[in-house]
C-alpha positions in Angstrom: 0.0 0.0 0.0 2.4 2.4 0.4 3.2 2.1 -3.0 0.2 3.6 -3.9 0.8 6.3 -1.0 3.8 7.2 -2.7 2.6 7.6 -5.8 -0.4 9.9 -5.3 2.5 12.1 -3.7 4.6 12.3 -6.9 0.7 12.9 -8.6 0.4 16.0 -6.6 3.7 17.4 -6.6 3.0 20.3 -8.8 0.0 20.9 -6.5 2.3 21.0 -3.2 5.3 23.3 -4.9 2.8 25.4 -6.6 0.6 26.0 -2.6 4.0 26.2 -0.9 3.7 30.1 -2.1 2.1 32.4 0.8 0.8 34.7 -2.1 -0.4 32.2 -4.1 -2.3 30.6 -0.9 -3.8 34.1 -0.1 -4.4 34.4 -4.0 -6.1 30.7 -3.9 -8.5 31.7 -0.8 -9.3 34.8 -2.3 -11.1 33.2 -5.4 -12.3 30.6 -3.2 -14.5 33.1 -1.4 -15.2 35.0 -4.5 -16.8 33.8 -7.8 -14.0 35.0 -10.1 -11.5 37.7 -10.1 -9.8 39.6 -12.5 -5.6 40.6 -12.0 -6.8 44.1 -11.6 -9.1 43.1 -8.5 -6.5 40.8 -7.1 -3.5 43.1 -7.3 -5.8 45.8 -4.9 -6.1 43.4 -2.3 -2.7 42.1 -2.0 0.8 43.7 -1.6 2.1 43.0 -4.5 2.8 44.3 -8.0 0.1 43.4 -11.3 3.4 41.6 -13.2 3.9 39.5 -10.1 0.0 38.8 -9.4 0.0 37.4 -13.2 3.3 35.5 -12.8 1.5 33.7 -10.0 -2.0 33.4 -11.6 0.0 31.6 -14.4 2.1 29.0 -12.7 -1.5 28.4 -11.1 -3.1 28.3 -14.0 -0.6 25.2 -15.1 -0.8 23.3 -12.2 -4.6 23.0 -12.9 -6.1 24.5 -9.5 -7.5 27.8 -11.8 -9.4 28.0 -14.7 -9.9 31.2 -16.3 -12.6 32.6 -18.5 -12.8 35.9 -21.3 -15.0 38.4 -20.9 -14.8 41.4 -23.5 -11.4 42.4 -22.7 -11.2 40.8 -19.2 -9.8 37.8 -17.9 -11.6 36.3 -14.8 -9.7 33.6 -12.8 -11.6 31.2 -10.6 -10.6 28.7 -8.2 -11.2 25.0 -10.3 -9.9 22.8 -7.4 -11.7 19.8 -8.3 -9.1 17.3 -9.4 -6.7 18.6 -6.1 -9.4 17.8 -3.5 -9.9 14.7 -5.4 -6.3 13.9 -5.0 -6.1 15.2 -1.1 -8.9 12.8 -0.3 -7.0 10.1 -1.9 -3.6 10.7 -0.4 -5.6 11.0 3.1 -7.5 7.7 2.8 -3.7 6.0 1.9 -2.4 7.2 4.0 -4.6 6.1 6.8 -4.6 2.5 5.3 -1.0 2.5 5.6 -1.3 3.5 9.5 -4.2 0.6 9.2 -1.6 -1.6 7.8 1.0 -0.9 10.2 -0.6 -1.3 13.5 
């Protein structure tokens, strides 16, 4: 079993480098709360310049837990974390098969 434990960890391994970023956690609970948010509307709430805000949004982007949508001229970036929780809950239960296993 730990096989499989391990993995699900190289699976989310894009996931874990990409959320190991205290901006991009505070951008990823920001669109969490919010429906979808443009780079303008994100850049006023955080400390941080519009180039960075994008560089983020885009390495985020990649690693699948946005998705982003046009509007006229306007980008809107939403939180798509589907596929990570999906992952999460699977890495949870194998791990607690392999503390099953163990004991």
């Amino acid at each position: 079993m730990a096989e499989q434990t391990l993995e699900i960890f190289k699976k989310g391994i894009p996931i874990f480098t990409i959320l190991q970023d205290e901006n991009r956690q505070q951008i990823l609970v920001m669109l969490c709360k919010t429906n979808r948010m443009t780079v303008n509307q994100i850049t006023e709430k955080l400390s941080l310049s519009r180039p960075a805000v994008s560089h983020h949004l885009k390495l985020m982007l990649n690693a699948g837990i946005l998705s982003v949508s046009q509007s006229g001229t306007e980008r809107y970036y939403s939180a798509d974390m589907t596929s990570t929780v999906t992952l999460l809950k699977a890495l949870t239960q194998s791990l607690e098969a392999d503390i099953k296993n163990k004991a």
